[in-house]
C-alpha positions as CSV (number, residue, x, y, z in Angstrom):
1,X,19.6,-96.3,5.2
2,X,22.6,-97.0,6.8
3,X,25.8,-94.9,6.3
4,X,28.4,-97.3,4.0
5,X,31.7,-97.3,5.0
6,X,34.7,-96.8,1.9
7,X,34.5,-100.6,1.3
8,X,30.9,-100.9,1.1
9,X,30.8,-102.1,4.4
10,X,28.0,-100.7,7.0
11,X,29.2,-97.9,9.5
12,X,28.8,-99.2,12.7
13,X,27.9,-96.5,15.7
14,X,30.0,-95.7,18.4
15,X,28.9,-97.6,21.7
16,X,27.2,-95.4,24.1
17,X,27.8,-95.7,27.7
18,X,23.9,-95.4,29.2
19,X,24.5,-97.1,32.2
20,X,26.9,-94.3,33.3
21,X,24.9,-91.5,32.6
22,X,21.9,-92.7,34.7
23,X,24.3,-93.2,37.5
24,X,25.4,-90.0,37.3
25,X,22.1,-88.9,37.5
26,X,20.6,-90.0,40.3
27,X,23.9,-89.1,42.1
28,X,22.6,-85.3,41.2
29,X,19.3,-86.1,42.5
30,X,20.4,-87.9,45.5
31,X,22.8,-85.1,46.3
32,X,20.1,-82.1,45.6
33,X,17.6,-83.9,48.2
34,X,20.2,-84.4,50.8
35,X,20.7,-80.0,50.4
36,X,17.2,-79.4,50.3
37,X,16.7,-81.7,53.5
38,X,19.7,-79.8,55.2
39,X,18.5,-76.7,54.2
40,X,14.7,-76.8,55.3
41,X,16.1,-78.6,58.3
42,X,18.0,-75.9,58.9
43,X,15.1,-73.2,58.2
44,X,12.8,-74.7,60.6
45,X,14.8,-74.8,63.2
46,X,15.8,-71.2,62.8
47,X,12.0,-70.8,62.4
48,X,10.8,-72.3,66.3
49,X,13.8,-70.5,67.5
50,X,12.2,-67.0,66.2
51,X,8.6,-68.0,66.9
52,X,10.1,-69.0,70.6
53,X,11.9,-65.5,71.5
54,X,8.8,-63.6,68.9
55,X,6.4,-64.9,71.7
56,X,8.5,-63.9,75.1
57,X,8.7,-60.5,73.3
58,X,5.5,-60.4,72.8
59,X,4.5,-61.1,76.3
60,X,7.2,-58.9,77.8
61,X,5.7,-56.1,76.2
62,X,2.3,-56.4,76.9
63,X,3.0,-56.5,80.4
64,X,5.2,-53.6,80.1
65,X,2.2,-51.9,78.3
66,X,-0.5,-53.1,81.0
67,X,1.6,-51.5,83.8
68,X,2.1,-47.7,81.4
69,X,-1.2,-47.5,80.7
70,X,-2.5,-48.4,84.4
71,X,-4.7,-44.9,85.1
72,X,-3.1,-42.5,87.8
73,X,-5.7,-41.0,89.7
74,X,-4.2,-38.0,90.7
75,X,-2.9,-34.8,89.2
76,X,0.1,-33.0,89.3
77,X,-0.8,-29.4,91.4
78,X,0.7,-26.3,92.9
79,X,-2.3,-26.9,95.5
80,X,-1.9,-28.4,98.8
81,X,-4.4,-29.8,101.6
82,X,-2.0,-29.9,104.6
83,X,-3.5,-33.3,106.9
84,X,-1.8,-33.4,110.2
85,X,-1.2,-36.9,111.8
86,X,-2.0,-36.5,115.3
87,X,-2.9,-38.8,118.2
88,X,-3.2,-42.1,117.4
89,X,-3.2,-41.6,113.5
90,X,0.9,-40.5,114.6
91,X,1.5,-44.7,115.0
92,X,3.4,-46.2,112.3
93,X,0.5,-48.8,111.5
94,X,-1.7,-46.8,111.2
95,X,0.3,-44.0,109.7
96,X,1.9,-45.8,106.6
97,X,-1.1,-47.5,105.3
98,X,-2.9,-44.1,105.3
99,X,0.0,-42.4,103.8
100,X,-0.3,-45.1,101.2
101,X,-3.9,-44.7,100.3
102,X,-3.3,-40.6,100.4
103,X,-0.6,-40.9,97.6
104,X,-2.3,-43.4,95.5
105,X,-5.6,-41.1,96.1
106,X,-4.5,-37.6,95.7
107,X,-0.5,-37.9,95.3
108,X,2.0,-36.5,97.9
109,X,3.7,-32.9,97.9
110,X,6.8,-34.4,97.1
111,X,5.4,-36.2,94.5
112,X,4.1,-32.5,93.2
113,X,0.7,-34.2,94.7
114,X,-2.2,-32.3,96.7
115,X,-1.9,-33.6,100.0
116,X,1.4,-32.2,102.3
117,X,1.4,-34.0,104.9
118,X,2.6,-33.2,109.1
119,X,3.6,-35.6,111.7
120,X,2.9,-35.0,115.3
121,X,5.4,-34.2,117.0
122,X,8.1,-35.2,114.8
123,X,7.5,-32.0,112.7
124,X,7.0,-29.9,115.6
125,X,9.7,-30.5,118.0
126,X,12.1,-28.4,119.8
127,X,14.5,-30.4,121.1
128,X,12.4,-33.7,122.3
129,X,9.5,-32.1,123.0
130,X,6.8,-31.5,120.1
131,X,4.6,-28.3,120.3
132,X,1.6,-28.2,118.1
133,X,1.9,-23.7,118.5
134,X,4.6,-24.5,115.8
135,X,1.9,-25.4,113.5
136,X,0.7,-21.8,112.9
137,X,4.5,-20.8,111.7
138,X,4.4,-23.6,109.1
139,X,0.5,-22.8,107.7
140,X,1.8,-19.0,106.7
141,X,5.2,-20.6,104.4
142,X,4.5,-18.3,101.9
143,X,5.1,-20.9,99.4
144,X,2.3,-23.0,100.5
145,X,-0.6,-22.8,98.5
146,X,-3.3,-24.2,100.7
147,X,-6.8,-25.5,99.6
148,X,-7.5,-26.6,102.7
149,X,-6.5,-28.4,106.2
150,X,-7.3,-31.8,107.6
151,X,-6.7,-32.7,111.3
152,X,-6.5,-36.0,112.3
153,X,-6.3,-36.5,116.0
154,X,-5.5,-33.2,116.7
155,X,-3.6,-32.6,119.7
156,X,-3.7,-30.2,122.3
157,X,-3.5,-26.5,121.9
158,X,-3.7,-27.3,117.6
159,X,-6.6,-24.5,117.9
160,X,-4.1,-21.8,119.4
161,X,-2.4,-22.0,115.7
162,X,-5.3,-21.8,113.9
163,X,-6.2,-19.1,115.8
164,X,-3.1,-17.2,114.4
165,X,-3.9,-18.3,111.1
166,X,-7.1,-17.0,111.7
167,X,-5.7,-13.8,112.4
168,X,-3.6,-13.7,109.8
169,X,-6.7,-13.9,107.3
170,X,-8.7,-11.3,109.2
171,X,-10.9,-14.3,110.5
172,X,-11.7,-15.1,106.6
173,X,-9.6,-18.1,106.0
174,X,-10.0,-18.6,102.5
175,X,-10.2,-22.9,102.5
176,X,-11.7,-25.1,104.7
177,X,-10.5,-26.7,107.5
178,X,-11.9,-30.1,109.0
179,X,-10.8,-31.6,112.5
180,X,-11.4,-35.4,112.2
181,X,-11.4,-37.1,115.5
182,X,-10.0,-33.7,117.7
183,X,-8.3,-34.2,120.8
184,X,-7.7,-30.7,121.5
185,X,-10.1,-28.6,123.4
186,X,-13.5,-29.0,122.2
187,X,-14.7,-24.8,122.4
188,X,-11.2,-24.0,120.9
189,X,-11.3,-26.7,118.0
190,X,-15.1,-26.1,117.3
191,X,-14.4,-21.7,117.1
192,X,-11.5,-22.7,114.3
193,X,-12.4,-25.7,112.3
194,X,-15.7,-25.3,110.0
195,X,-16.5,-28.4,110.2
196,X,-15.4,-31.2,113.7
197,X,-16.2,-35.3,113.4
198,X,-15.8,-37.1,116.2
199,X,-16.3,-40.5,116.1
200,X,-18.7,-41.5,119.3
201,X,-20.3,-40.5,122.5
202,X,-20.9,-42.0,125.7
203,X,-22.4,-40.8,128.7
204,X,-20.9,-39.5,131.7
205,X,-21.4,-39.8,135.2
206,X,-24.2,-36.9,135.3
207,X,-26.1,-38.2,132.6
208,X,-24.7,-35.7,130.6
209,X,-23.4,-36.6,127.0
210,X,-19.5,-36.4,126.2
211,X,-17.3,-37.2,123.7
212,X,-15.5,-40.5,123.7
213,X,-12.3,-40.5,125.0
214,X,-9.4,-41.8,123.0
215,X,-8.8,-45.7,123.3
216,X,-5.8,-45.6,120.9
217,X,-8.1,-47.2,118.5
218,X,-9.3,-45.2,115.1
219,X,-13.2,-45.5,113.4
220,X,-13.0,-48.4,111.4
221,X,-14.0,-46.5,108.7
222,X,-11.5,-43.7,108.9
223,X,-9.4,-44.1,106.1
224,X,-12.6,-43.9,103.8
225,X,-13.7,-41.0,105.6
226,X,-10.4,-38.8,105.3
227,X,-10.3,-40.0,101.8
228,X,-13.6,-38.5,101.0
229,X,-13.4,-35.3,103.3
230,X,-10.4,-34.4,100.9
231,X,-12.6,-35.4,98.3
232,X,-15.1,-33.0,99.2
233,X,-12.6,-29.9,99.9
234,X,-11.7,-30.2,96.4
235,X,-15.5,-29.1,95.3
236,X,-15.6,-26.6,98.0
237,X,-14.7,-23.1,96.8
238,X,-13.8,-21.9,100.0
239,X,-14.9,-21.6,103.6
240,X,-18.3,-22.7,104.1
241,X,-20.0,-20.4,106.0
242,X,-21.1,-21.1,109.5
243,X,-24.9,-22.1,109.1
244,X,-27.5,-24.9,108.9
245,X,-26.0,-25.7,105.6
246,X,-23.3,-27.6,107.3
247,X,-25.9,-30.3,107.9
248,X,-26.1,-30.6,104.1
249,X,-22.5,-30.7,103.8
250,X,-22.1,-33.4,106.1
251,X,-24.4,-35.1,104.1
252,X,-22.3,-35.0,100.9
253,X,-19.2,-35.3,102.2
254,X,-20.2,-38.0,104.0
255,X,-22.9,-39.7,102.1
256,X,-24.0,-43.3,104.0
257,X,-22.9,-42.3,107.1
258,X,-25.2,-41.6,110.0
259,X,-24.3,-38.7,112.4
260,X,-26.6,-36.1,114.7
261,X,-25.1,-32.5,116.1
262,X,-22.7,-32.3,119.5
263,X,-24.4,-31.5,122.3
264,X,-22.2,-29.9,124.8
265,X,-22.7,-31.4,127.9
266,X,-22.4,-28.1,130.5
267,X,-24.9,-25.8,128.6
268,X,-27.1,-28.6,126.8
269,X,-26.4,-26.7,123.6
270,X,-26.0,-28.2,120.0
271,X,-23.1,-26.9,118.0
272,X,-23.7,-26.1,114.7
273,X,-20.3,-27.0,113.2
274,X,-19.7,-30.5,115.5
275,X,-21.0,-33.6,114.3
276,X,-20.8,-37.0,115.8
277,X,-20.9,-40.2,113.5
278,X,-23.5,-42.8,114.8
């Protein structure tokens, strides 16, 4: 029923304005979906940007993971195996890259590494002249704690220091010491080394067997045999004594490699310590 007015009259509603209000409402809406684009425009780009740099960090430190956790094969000791660079293992090409398997290998002494290694002459010199004697001064430091010695190349009169360090042990030198490829005298290295490799023989002009003079070129296989000499020193615990049972450590500190006894060529006599690789 409708409402009557005073006169009797229907009341007639107020007009409403529909039109406006729906305009007004899709305005809202229009406006709200313009933010929300914005707004998630916004987000995803923020989004690759993270995912980008997340990724390079990512990478970055898996490398810098790969190269901390890369195993060190050596140790840090108070030991040292002293290996003397002598004739032809003194030149720099040949030198360095040895010097570079050595530290990777067993570490250097300045590295608080096991090898400590001598240069000849440039460690020995008076002056401009090297002398190898020098070498007996430098093996009784009494802050060098020795597990053993390693010539390479030895020069002449290197036995006329061990001889002192002999004597200085009462002819018991308590670690081994190994003359690879010897230059010096051959009775004089053989009477203070426990074990000499050389690396050939040829004969001479007698018929008799010698060793092979230096060409200036090393055994091919050197740097594999010096790395497992020092290898084998590490087992030894001390001296080995002077007896057939060198042969059977020639044959585990040198396993795969062929090699009979020196036979020196004036007396026709094998040593028992001198070996010569095939």
């Amino acid at each position: 029923m409708r409402e009557s007015s005073r006169h009797g009259l229907p009341r007639r509603c107020a007009p409403r304005n529909d039109e406006g209000i729906i305009m007004n409402k899709k305005f809202i809406i229009l406006i709200s979906i313009t933010i929300l684009f914005f707004t998630f425009s916004g987000c995803k780009k923020n989004q690759k940007e993270y995912d980008a740099n997340s990724i390079d960090l990512t990478l970055k430190q898996a490398e810098e993971a790969a190269m901390q956790t890369a195993p060190q094969k050596w140790h840090i000791t108070n030991k040292r195996v002293c290996v003397l660079f002598g004739y032809d293992f003194n030149n720099p090409d040949v030198k360095e890259p040895l010097l570079a398997q050595l530290r990777e290998n067993f570490g250097l002494a300045e590295d608080e590494g096991l090898i400590f290694p001598l240069i000849y002459p440039d460690d020995f010199k008076h002056g401009i002249r090297g002398y190898a004697t020098d070498f007996a001064a430098i093996l009784q430091e009494e802050d060098l704690d020795l597990a053993g010695i390693v010539l390479l190349g030895a020069p002449e009169n290197t036995h006329t220091a061990l001889a002192k360090n002999q004597d200085k042990w009462e002819q018991n030198v308590p670690y081994p010491v190994v003359a690879l490829f010897p230059q010096d005298d051959v009775l004089g290295i053989e009477s203070t080394c426990d074990i000499v490799v050389d690396k050939g023989q040829t004969a001479g002009l007698a018929g008799e067997i010698a060793p092979e003079e230096s060409d200036g070129q090393i055994h091919p296989n050197a740097a594999e045999i010096i790395i497992e000499t020092i290898k084998y020193i590490q087992l030894l615990d001390g001296a080995p004594s002077r007896s057939k049972d060198l042969q059977k450590h020639m044959e585990q500190m040198l396993a795969g490699f062929q090699f009979h006894h020196y036979t020196d060529p004036e007396s026709g006599l094998q040593s028992i310590n001198h070996f010569v690789l095939n």
